[in-house]
C-alpha positions in Angstrom: 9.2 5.6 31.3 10.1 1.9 31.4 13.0 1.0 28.9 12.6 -1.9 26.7 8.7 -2.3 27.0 7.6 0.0 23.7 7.1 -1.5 20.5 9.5 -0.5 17.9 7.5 2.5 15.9 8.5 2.9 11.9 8.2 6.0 10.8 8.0 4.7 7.2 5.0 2.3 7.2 4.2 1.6 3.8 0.1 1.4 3.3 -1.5 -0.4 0.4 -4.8 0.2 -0.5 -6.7 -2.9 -2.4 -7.9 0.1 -5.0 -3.5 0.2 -5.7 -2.9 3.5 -3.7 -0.1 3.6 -1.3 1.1 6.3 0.6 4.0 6.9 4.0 2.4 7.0 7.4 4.1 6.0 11.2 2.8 2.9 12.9 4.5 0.1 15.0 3.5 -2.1 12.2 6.4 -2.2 9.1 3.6 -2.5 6.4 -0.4 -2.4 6.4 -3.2 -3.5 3.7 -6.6 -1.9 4.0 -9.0 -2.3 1.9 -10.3 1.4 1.8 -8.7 4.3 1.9 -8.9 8.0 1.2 -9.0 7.4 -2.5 -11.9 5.4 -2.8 -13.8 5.6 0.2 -16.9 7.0 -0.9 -17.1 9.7 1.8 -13.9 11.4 0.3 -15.0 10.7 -3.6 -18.8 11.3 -3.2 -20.1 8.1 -5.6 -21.4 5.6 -3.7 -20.5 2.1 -3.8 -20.9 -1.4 -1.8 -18.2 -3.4 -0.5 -19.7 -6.3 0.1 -17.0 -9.1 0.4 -19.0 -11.5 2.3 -22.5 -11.6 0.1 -24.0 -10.3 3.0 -26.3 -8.4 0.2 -27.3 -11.3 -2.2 -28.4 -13.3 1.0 -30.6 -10.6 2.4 -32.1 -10.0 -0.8 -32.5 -14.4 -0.6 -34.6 -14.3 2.1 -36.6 -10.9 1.2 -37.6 -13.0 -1.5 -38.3 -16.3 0.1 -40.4 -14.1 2.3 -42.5 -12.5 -0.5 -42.9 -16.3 -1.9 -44.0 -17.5 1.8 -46.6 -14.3 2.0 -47.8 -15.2 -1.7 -48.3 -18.9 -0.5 -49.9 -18.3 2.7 -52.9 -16.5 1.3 -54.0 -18.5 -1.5 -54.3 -21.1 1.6 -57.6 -19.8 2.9 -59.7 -22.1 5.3 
């Protein structure tokens, strides 16, 4: 191997979870923030929750409604 090209690897990378858990792992990275982990992911707990950080849900349910409006509208129209 090629001396001096490897990243530097910490074998006591503190992880932080946005639910508070933190726990040891290796990486080349000193410290890393996740925002799921084993604690509260839902496949490991079993209760199912959304993450939805961007709205992504609010603005799909916007324009399920906008449609149902646009429908409604549409056929009281009736040539």
């Amino acid at each position: 191997m090629k001396q001096g090209i490897h990243p530097i690897y910490h074998s006591d990378c503190q992880v932080t979870c946005a639910c508070g858990n933190k726990f040891t792992t290796g990486s080349t990275l000193e410290k890393i923030e996740v925002e799921v982990c084993s604690k509260c992911h839902p496949f490991f707990t079993g209760q199912h929750k959304f993450v939805d950080i961007k709205g992504r849900i609010d603005k799909f349910k916007e324009k399920q409604a906008q449609g149902v409006a646009y429908k409604a509208k549409k056929s009281l129209i009736r040539f």
